[in-house]
Every structure is written in structure tokens, then in C-alpha cells.
N, C-alpha and C positions, 0 to 999 in steps of 0.2 A: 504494500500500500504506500504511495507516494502522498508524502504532508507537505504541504504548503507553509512556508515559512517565508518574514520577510527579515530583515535587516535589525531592527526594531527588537525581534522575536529571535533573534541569533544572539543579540549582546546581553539579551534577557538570561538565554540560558548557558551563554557561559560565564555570568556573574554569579549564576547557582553551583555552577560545576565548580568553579572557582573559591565558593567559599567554603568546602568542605577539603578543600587541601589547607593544610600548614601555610604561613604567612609568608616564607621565602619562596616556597615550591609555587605558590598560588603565582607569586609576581614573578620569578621565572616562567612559567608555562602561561600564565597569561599574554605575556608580552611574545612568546614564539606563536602564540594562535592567534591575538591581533593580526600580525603584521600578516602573518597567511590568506586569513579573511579578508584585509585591507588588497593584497596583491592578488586574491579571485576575483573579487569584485569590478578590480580592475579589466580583467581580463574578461568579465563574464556580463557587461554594459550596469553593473552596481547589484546583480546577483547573488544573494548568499548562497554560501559554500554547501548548505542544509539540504539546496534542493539538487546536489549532486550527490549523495551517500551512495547511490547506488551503481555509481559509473569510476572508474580511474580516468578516463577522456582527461580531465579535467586537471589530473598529477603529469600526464604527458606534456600537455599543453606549456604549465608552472613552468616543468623540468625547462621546456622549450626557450621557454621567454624568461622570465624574470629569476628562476631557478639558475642560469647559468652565471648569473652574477654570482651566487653563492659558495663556497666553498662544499664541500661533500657534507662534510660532519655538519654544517651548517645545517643541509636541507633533511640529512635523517633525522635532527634534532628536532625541526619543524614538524614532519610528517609523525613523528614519534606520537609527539605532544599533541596533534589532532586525532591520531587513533585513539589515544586515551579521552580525548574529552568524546566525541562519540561513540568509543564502549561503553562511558557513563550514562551517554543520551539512551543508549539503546536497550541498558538494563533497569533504566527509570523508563522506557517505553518510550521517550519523547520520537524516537525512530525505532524504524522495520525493519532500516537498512544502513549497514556499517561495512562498506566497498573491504575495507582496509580489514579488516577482520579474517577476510581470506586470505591473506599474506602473515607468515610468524616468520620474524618480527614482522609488525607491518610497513617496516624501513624497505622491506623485501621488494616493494611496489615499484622502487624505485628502479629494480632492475629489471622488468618487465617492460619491453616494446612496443608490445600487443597490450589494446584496453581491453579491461574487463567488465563487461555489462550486465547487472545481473537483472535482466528482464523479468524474470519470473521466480524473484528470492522467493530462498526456505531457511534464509536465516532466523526467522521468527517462528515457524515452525519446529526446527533443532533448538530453539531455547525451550520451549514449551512440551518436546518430546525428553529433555533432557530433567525436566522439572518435574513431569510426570512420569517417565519411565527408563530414564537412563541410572547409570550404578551410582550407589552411593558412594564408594570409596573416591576419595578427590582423584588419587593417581587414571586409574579406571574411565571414570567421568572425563581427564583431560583426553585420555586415546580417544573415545567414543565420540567425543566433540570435534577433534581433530578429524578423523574420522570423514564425518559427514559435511562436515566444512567442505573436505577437499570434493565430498560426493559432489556440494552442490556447487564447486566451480567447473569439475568436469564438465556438471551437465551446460553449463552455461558455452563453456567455451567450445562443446564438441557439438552441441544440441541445435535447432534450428531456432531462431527466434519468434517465441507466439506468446501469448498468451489463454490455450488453451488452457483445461483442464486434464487432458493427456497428453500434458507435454512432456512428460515421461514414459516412455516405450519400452518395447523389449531388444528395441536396438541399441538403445542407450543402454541399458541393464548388461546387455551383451559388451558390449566394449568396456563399461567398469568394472565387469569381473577381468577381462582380459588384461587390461589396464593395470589393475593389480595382480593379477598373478607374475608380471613381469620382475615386482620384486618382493611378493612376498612368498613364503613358506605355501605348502597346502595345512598346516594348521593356523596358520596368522588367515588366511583366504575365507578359512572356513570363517572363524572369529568375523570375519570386518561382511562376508555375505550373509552370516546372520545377523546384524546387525543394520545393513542396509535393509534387509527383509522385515525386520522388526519395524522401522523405520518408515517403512514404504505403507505397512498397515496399520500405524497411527498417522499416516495422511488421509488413507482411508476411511479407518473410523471417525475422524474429524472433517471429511467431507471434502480434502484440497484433492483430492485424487477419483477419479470414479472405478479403476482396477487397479490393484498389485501383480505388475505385468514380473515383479522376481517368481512370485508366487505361482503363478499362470504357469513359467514355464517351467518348472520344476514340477510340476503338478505331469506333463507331459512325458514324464521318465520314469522306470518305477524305481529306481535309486531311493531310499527313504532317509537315509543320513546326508546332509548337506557335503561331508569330505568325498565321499560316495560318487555323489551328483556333479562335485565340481571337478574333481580328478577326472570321470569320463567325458564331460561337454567339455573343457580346455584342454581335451590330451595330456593332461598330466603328466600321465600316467599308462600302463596296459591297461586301464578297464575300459570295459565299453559299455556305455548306455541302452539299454533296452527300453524301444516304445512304453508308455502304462497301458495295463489292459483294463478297459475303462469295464467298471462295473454292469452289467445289463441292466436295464431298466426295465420294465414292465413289457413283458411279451405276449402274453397269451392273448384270449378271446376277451376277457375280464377286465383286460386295463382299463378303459377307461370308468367301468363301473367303479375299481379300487380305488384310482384318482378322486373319484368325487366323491366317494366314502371318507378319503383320507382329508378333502377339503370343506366337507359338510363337520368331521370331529374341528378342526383348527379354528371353524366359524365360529363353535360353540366354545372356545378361549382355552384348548389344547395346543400344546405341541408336537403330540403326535409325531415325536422325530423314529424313538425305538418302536414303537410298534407299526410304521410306517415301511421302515426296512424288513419287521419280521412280512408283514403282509404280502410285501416285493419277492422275499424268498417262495413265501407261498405260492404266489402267481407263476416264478420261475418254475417252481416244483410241477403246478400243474400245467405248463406249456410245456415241459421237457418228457410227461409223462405219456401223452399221445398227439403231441403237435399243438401247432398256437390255436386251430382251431376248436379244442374242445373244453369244454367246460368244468363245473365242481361237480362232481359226481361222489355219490360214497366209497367207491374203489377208488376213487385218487387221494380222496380225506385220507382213509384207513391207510393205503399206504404212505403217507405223510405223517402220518402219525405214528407210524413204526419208524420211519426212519429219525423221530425224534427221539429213539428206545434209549440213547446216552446220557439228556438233559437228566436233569432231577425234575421229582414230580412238579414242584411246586411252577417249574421253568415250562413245562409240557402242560400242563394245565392253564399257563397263562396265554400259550399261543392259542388254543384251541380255544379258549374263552373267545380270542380277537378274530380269527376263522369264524367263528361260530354267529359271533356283532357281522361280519360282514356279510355272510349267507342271508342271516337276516334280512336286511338292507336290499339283496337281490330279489329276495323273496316278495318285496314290494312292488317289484314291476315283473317279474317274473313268479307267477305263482304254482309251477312246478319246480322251482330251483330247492334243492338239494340245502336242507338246512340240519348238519349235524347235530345228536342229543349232548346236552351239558353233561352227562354220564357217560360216554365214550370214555374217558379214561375212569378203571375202577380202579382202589383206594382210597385209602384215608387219610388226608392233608393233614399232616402233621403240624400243630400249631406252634407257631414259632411266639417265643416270648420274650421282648426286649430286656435287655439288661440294663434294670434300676439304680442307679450306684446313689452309694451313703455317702453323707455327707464325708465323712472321715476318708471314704475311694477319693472322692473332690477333692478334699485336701491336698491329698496325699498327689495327686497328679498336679497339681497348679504348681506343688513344689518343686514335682521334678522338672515342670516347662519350666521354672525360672533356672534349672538347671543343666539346662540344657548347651552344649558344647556351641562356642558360638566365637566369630572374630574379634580382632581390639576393634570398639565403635560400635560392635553390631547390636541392636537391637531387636534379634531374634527370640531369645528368652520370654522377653516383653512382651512383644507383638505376641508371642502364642499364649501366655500367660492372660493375655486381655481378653483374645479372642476366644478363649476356653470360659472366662468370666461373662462375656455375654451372650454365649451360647448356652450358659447354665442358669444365668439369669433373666436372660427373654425367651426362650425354647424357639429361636430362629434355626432356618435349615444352615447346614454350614456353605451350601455356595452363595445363600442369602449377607453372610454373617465377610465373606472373602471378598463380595462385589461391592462392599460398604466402601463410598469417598470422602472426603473431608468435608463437603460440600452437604452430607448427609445426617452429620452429628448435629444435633442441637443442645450442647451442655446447658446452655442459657433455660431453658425450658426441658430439657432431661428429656430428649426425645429423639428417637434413629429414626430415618426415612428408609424406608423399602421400598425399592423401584423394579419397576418390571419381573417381577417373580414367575413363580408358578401360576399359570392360567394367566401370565400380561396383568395379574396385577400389581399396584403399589399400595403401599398402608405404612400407618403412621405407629411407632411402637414405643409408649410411655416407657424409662426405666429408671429402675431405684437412686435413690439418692447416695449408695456404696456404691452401685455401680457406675455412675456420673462424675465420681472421686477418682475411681481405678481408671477410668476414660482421662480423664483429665491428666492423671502423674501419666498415663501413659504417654498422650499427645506432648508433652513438655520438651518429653525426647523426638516426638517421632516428627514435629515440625523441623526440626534440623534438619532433617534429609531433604521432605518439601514441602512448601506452604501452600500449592494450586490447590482451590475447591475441587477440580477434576482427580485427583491425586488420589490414588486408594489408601484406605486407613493403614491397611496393613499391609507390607511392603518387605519383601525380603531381600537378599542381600545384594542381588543385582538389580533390583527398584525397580521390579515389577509388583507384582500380588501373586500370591499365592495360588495354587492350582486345588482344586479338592482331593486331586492324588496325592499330592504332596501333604498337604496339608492332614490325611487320613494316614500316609507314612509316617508324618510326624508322631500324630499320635499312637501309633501303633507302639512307636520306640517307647512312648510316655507309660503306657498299659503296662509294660514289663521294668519300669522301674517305679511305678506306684505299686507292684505286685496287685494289679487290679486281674480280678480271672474271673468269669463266669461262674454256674452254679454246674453243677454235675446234669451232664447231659444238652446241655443248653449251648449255641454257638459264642463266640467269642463277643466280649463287649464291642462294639461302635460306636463312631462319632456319632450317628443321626441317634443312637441310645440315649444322648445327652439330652436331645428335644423329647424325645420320650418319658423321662426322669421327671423334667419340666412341668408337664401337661399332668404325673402323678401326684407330685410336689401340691401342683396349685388346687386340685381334688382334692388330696388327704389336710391341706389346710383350709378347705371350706369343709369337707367332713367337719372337721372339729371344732369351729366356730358356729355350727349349725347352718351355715345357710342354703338359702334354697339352690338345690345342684340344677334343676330345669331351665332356673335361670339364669345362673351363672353359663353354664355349658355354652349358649349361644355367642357370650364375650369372648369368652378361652377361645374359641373356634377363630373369632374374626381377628383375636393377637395372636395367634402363630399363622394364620392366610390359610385358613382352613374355606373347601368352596363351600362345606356344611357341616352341620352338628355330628353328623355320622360318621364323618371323615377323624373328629375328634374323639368321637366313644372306640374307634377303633384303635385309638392309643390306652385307654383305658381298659389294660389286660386282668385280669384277676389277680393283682400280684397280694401276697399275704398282709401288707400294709393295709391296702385296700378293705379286704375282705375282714381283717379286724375293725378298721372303722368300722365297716357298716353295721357289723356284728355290734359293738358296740353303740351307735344310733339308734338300731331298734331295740335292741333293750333297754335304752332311756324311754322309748317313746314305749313300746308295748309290753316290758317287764312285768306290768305289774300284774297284764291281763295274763300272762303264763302264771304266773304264782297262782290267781285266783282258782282257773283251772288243775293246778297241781296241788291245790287245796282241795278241791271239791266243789267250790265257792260257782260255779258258773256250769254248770251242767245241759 
């Protein structure tokens, strides 16, 4: 974005720049950026120097005219001293665009021929990629800056000049891998092509791009490791790249019935992604069993349903469930179509029952997160320390609790924002007044790394967020040094246990305050993003906590009429 600036609005803002240096440095480096500003203006009919940040033309020109009067050390000294006053502009915002920034030092410019234009900067995009997701460690943070600086003078200097929205291609992409591999490593290669890739798909999600053509064409190979990929497409190396074999998509007679099954669930505020793909298998299954043109018949189910003889039940039951939702569906416009019994598979689903943990299992894990092996600086302990704290104290899902930004905390009011969830929705989630505390010492440290409202709360060591893999890794480690174990015969505790725990917690304490559970239940439901009340009683398993309460409620409320009758008294 080009700012408009005049003369006026230049000495404005290098008397601010100016007064936050020392009082010699101010009047040295003032007097070297006068006299610059004084000799552009000359050259430029009484133009400030503001409205060239994004061009050298203008350093050429200097060097040309008024620059040759100068001695050498004279004009680095000059050019020195306006990099710095516009790296200040540009990290107060007052600019988009800092020319000189692409040259270290940026005395560098001076030995450059060829101007450099950058028509279509992404210098403000790399600040804002670097604020929200580049690595914390300073050292790290300098490469990765370096880095993409130099991306975006390549593009400028090799690229054509537009101001499209695709002005980055996969011919461009192609020659800055080439470009580098000329002097670096295939491990440094990999490093800087993931990193362009990361890069390419926060322009993406922020709208400055409309593909990630790195992405696109790796997607093209079926290499799945970046070193992989880039040793066969730059000859490296002997390997060679194989075509990808692209997935089939829906073949049979049936597609387009599945299609609009699959897009009549998504209308209804699903995402439908997993069971979307089982449905695709299904359809493959039955186009490969007598050609695209034949149908669901019960000899194609049956045999479908043996070849699922490996899954566990509970995994074979849920596909046949989703078969079974779509036959239906066909059944509506077709009323001989083939609609499988929900008893096709025989046994007994085994009821699975989450694992409750006591208070004293909680402890005992939050101590090991703060104990957790971690860098000098790093704030990893913490970060899982808190995130464990609010997933035990508002029964959020944990990818709800990972996609949490800074922009979403409201300490002021003791309130998280949930955005785009399960079923596309958001909701608003009150939290305690200890847990608003441990938010707060947490934030003290973790604003250090970065302050953007876009910024995810929790951030790991290379300043991204957390994955639910990782993050279910994490706690895996935590389980075996809280010596946390399930109950005999029962699967292993899990994270989503914790939302579990939660939704029992806040039951066994309205049990015992008396109050009315019919009515509460509809609240609990709508603070964990529950679509209904039934979706919540399904976390309320019969655990022995439970089952004493209630034991004990009704023998407050109807004690007394047993006695009568074990008296005699009521016959």
C-alpha cells in the first residue's frame, strides 16, 4: 500500500524518530537525514523521500548527481542512517514499504546497478507472518526473516510486473527452489522450502494469494517428505519422482445420489468430512463389485460387510449405520432400493466408559506439565500447564481449546470466545475467577513471543500452535508420569476424558446442592457446544460417583416412605 506523504508530514516524523534516540546520536543522525531529504527533494521537483520507500531508482539517481561529490564513507553513513529511520517508520507502521531493508547492510544498495522495484511488496506480510507464526528463538526468527526477504526480492527482480493477485506462480516457485539449491545443502533446501511453503499458506489464509502454487505442485508427486520431493524434481540426487495417483472419486451408478446425500448432511451444519470418505469407499466397493452400472443390492452390502471382518465392532457398526442413513435416502425416490437391517451385524457393543480422573490424577498431571523437559526461554511447560487448566475447567474439546487467539481471551470480563466449532458454531464461555489468574500469569510470559490479536494463545517452540497429535502425544508422556492408569479392563485415559470428567464434575455438584438437573442439563449442553441435551446425557455414564449421588437424593426425598413400608406402616 502506497501512503501519501508531504514535506510537512516527513519532518513530523523524523522529529519523533529523532526523539527517542540519545541526544548526540539524535543530532548526528539527524543532520545525515536532513541533508539526504534536502538533496531528494532537490532532485525529485521538492518531493519527499516517503513517497519512494519502495523503489532504489531514487539511490541511483543520488549516487549519480549529488552523491559523487561525497566521499564513500560519507554516503554509507547517509544511506545507513535512513535505513534506520525507516525500519523505525515501518515497525510503528507509518510504512508498508522499507526499499533498503532488502539489502544487509543496507549500505549494500549502494552497490547495486540495477533498481529494485518492489511493485507488489510482502514486506508487511513477512512482519505479520513473523508475529504470528515465525520461531521464537531470536537466532531462528533472524534466518527465517532473512529468508523470505530474499524470497521477496527474487520475486520482484525475476517476476513480471503486475499487480495481480497470482503474481506468484509455479514458475516462480520453480526457479526459487533452483535458485537455492545452487548453494545450499538438500537439508538447508528442505529447511528454507518449508518454510516458503508455510509462508505461501499464511498469504493464503489471509486472503493476499488465491493458491499455494509450492503446494499444488508437490501435491503432483507422490514423494511425501519435502527432502524426498526436492532431491527428485532438482536432480539432486538418483531418485526419481513418481506421478501421484490421484484418489478415485465416486464411480458407480450412485454418485451422484451420495453427492447430494453428502451435501443435504453439510446443509444441516455437518462436516461430514470422515464419513464422506467412508461413503466414497462404499461406492468404490460397489462399482468394482459388478461395474459402474449396478446398484446396492444385498449381495454387494453382505459382501462389504465381510470385507470389513478386520475393523472392531464398534468401527463396523458405524459404517453400516452410515450405509444404512444412505439406502434410506435412496429409498425416497426409489422405492424398491435395497435398505439394509440395523441388525446385520450380530453382537453386543461393548460399552465403552470414559475415564473420570480425581482430583488428586489432576494434580498430579499439571505437575508433571510444569515438568516437562523444555529449552532456555521456552515456555512449553506453561503453555501445556494452562491448556490442561482450561480444558479441566470449561470441558472445551481440545482442538477447540488449540484454535484459541489472543484476540479471543477476554480476562477483563473472564470470558473465551469459541469460533467456528463443531457444526460452524461459535459461543461464548464464562470462566472462573482461578482460572482468569492462571490465564493471566500465563499471558505475562507468552506476550513476549507475540502480541497480534490473530496470534494463537498457545504456541510452541517454533511459533506455531499446537496440533491435537501432538498435543495428545504430549499428554500421553504426562499419563505415565502422573502414574495416571485406567481401571481394570477399561481403555486407557484420554484427553477428550478430561471434557468428560467436566460435564460429571458439574452433575455430581448440582446433585448435591439439590438442584433441578432438567434444568440445568439444557445450560451444560449449550457450555460445552453440545447440538442437544442428549448429546450431553451421553457423557453422563453411570460412573459410581454418580450412582451414589443419586442413591443418596432419593433417600432424602423418599426415605422415609421405605421405612414406613418396612415398618408395616403403609400397607
Amino acid at each position: 500500500m502506497k501512503r501519501h506523504f508531504d514535506t510537512q508530514t516527513e519532518q513530523h516524523l523524523l522529529g519523533e524518530y529523532l526523539a527517542h534516540l540519545a541526544h548526540r546520536t539524535a543530532e548526528l543522525q539527524g543532520e545525515r537525514i536532513r541533508r539526504t531529504c534536502e538533496e531528494f527533494r532537490r532532485m525529485q521537483l521538492g518531493e519527499t523521500m516517503l513517497l519512494k520507500t519502495y523503489s532504489t531508482e531514487w539511490v541511483l539517481r543520488w549516487i549519480q548527481g549529488t552523491g559523487t561529490e561525497l566521499k564513500h564513507a560519507v554516503r554509507i553513513s547517509r544511506i545507513k542512517a535512513v535505513g534506520r529511520w525507516w525500519a523505525w517508520l515501518f515497525q510503528n507502521s507509518f510504512l508498508d514499504d522499507n526499499v533498503l531493508a532488502c539489502f544487509y547492510p543496507c549500505s549494500q544498495v549502494l552497490r547495486h546497478d540495477e533498481p529494485l522495484v518492489l511493485w507488489q511488496n510482502l514486506q508487511r506480510p513477512i512482519a505479520c507472518y513473523l508475529e504470528e507464526r515465525g520461531p521464537r528463538q531470536l537466532e531462528s526468527r533472524r534466518k527465517v526473516s532473512r529468508l523470505l526477504i530474499n524470497f521477496n526480492v527474487f520475486l520482484h527482480r525475476n517476476g513480471r510486473q503486475t499487480t495481480d493477485r497470482g503474481f506468484i506462480d509455479e514458475g516462480h516457485l520453480i526457479d526459487w527452489l533452483r535458485h537455492l539449491s545452487e548453494t545450499k545443502c538438500l537439508h538447508s533446501l528442505t529447511l528454507a522450502a518449508e518454510t516458503t511453503n508455510s509462508f505461501l499458506r499464511f498469504l493464503l489464509d489471509k486472503g493476499h494469494i488465491d493458491e499455494n502454487p509450492l503446494a499444488l505442485l508437490r501435491r503432483r508427486y507422490s514423494a511425501t517428505r519435502w527432502d524426498h520431493f526436492l532431491a527428485g524434481f532438482l536432480e539432486l540426487q538418483d531418485a526419481r519422482l513418481q506421478p501421484a495417483v490421484p484418489v478415485p472419486r465416486s464411480v458407480s451408478c450412485i454418485a451422484p445420489q451420495l453427492q447430494a446425500f453428502v451435501d443435504l448432511k453439510r446443509a444441516m451444519g455437518r462436516r461430514y468430512e470422515s464419513s464422506e470418505a467412508i461413503l466414497k469407499g462404499f461406492d468404490r466397493f460397489v462399482a468394482g463389485s459388478s461395474g459402474a452400472k449396478t446398484t446396492v443390492t444385498k449381495e454387494i452390502v453382505d459382501a462389504w460387510m465381510e470385507s470389513l471382518g478386520h475393523l472392531m465392532f464398534r468401527s463396523r457398526k458405524r459404517r453400516l449405520r452410515l450405509v444404512r442413513q444412505f439406502c434410506l435416502y435412496l429409498s425416497r425416490e426409489e422405492a424398491d432400493a435395497y435398505v439394509p437391517e440395523s441388525t446385520l451385524i450380530n453382537g453386543r457393543d461393548p460399552q465403552f466408559k470414559p475415564h473420570i480422573y480425581t482430583a488428586e490424577e489432576f494434580r498430579r498431571l499439571l505437575k508433571a506439565a510444569l515438568s516437562l523437559p523444555a529449552r532456555r526461554g521456552s515456555i512449553r511447560p506453561m503453555a501445556i500447564h494452562t491448556a490442561l487448566l482450561i480444558l479441566y475447567g470449561t470441558g472445551l474439546r481440545v482442538g477447540e481449546a488449540l484454535r484459541l487467539r489472543l484476540a479471543d481471551v477476554d480476562l477483563m470480563n473472564a470470558m473465551l470466545t469459541i469460533r467456528d466449532t463443531k457444526f460452524f458454531k461459535s459461543r461464548v464461555v464464562p470462566i472462573s475467577g482461578s482460572l482468569t489468574e492462571a490465564i493471566h500469569n500465563y499471558l505475562n510470559e507468552r506476550l513476549k513471543a507475540s502480541a497480534s490479536s490473530e496470534a494463537f494463545l498457545f504456541l510452541n517452540d517454533r511459533g506455531g500452535r499446537y496440533s491435537t497429535d501432538k498435543f495428545g502425544e504430549i499428554f500421553r508422556s504426562l499419563l505415565v508420569s502422573a502414574e495416571a492408569t485406567a481401571a481394570s479392563g477399561q481403555r486407557r485415559p484420554r484427553v477428550h476424558d478430561i471434557r468428560h470428567t467436566f460435564v460429571v464434575n458439574c452433575v455430581l455438584r448440582w446433585y448435591r446442592e439439590g438442584a433441578d438437573l432438567q434444568a440445568k442439563l439444557p445450560i451444560l449442553a449449550t457450555y460445552v457446544g453440545h447440538a442437544s441435551v442428549l448429546s450431553t446425557q451421553e457423557y453422563l455414564k453411570a460412573t459410581p460417583e454418580l450412582l451414589r449421588e443419586a442413591s443418596e437424593r432419593f433417600e432424602c426425598s423418599y426415605g422415609s416412605l421405605l421405612d414406613l413400608e418396612a415398618n408395616g406402616e403403609n400397607r
